[in-house]
C-alpha positions as CSV (number, residue, x, y, z in Angstrom):
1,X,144.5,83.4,109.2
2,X,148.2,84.0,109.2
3,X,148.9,80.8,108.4
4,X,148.4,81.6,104.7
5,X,151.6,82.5,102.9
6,X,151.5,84.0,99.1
7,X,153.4,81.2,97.4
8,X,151.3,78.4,99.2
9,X,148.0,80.5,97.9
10,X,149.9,80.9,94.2
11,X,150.5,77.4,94.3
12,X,147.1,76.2,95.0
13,X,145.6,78.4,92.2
14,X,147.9,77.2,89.9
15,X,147.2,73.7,90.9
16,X,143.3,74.7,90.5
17,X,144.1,75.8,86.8
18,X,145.7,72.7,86.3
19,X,142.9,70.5,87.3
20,X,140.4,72.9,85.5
21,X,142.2,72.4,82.0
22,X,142.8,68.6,82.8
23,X,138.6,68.6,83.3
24,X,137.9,71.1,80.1
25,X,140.0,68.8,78.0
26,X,138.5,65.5,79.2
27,X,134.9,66.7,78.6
28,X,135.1,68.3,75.0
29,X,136.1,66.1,72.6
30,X,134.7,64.8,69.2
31,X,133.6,61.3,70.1
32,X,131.8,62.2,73.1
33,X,132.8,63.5,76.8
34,X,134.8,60.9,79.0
35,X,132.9,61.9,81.8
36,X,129.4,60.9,82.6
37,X,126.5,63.0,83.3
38,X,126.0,62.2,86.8
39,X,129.3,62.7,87.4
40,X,129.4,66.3,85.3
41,X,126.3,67.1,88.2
42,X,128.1,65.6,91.2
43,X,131.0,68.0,90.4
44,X,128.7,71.1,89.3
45,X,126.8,70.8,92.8
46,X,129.8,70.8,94.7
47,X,131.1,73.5,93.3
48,X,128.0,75.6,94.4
49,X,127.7,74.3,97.5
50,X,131.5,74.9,98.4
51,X,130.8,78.2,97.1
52,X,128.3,78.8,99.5
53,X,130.7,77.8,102.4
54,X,133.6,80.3,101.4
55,X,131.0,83.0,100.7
56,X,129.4,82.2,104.5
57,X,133.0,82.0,105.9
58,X,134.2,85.6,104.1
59,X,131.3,87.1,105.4
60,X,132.4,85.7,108.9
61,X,136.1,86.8,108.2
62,X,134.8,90.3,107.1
63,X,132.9,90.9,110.2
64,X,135.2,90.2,112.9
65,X,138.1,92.4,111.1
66,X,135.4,94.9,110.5
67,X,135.9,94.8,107.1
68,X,133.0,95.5,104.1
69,X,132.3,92.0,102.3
70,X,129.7,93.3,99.8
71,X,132.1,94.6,98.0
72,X,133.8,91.3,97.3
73,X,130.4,89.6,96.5
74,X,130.1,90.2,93.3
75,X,133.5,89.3,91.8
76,X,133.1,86.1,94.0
77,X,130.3,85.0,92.3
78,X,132.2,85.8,88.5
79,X,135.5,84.4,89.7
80,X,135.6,82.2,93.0
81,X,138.8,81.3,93.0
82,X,140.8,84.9,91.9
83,X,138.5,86.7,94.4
84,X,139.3,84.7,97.0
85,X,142.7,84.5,97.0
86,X,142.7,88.5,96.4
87,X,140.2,88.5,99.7
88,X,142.3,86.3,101.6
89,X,145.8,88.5,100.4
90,X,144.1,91.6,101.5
91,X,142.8,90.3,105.0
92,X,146.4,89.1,105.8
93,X,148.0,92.5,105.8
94,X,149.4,93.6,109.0
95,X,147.3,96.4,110.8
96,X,149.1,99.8,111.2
């Protein structure tokens, strides 16, 4: 877990918001979406289902640091990304 180091976790978020606006702007447009459906679902269901994972692996993270996880539930599931980067921040602090 220690392995994690703020600016490589800042830098993959920012990377993430990158690649969310690049999506957002190639699927609104006023002629019609670049993307196709199928490919709209593909990305939509993997999204879920790697939420799923990181939700099953915090809960496993929580649990052997003897941490709560149901408290982080609930902004996962409004903001993956934030909440998980916050979760992974917090679980990194040294142990006094």
């Amino acid at each position: 877990m220690y392995v994690w180091s703020k600016r490589l976790v800042i830098g993959l978020i920012v990377v993430f918001g990158l690649l969310e606006v690049v999506f957002w702007l190639t699927t609104s447009g006023g002629d019609g979406s670049q993307l196709q459906t199928r490919t709209t679902r593909w990305i939509a269901l993997n999204y879920v289902l790697l939420m799923v994972w990181v939700s099953v692996w915090m809960f496993d993270q929580a649990r052997v640091r003897g941490k709560n996880v149901w408290v982080w539930i609930v902004p996962f599931f409004i903001a993956p990304v934030p909440t998980l980067v916050a979760f992974v921040l917090v679980l990194q602090r040294k142990i006094k």
